[in-house]
Steps between C-alpha positions, in 0.01 A plus 500: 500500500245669693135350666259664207747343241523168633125519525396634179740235370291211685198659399631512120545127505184402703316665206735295246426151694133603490491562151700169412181287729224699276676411171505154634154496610434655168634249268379250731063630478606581098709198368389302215316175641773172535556294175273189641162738489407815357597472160263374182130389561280794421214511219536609129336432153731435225557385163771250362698552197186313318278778626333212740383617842763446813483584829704406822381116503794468200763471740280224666549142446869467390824691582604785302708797411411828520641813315391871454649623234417725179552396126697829420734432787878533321673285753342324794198306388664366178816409728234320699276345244841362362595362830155386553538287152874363655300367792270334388703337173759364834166346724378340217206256618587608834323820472210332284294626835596854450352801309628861485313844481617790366255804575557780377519821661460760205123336369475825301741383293547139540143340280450119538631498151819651572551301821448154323783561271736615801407223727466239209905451411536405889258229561177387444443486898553884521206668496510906438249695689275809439206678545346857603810705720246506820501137502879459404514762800351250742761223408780756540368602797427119635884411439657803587698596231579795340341604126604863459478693167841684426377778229758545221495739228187615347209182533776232521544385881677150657411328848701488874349168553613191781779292314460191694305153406275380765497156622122407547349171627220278467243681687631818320711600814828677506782314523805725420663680233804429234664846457600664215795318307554240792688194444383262246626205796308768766158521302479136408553403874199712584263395229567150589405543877197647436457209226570291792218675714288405224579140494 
């Protein structure tokens, strides 16, 4: 092997070890922030499924669950709502402290009147959420999920949207997430901590 190969060889992988430290620094400058900060707060006018003002102070003053979803979802939000009924049918009193939101990330769509009978069947602590799509914007924005319109054929469209339920506290803080389908034993163990934070 002669000098200039060896050295164009050396040079070929100094420029691949500097390129793997500025893809490092990279994702280090652009990551999402960590779980403990960075995620909810924010400000936003809303309505309920009542048509009654709400804003971020609702997930203020008892824990909660949180879920974006969209009424005309085929799959994932009704998989959830029905999980979300499971839940709180096995607490019983001990989630007598805890309220759910559902907030809806297709308000073109999803009225106050169409969200109370979706979120009705589940609970009467779940709460669906709309309002103006700036200010559902803000929310979406504020917990960093995703709320994508998918168009489909002619006006008809559906929604990429975050599948997970978001564990919120007392002070309206976020505590974690229970995926998508989880364990029943999984998503139980996790209310009840954050029950327990409550306590």
């Amino acid at each position: 092997m002669s000098v200039i190969t060896s050295r164009l060889r050396l040079a070929l992988w100094g420029l691949v070890a500097l390129a793997a430290v500025a893809a490092t620094l990279l994702f280090v400058v652009t990551r999402p922030a960590p779980e403990s900060g960075g995620i909810g707060g924010g400000s936003y006018a809303l309505v309920d499924q009542r048509g009654n003002p709400v804003d971020q102070s609702m997930l203020v003053g008892q824990p909660s669950l949180l879920f974006f979803g969209y009424t005309h979802c085929p799959d994932v939000c009704p998989t959830t709502m029905g999980e979300m009924a499971g839940w709180f049918a096995d607490l019983g009193d001990e989630a007598k402290a805890l309220k759910a939101f559902f907030v809806t990330v297709d308000p073109e769509r999803d009225t106050p009147e169409i969200l109370d009978g979706y979120v009705s069947w589940v609970s009467d602590r779940v709460t669906g959420v709309t309002g103006k799509p700036e200010e559902i914007a803000k929310m979406v924005k504020a917990w960093k999920v995703l709320g994508e319109k998918v168009p489909g054929e002619g006006a008809d469209y559906t929604m990429n949207h975050t599948a997970s339920v978001f564990l919120v506290n007392a002070q309206g803080g976020f505590e974690g997430t229970i995926a998508y389908q989880e364990d029943a034993t999984t998503a139980l163990a996790k209310i009840r901590k954050l029950l327990g934070k409550a306590a």
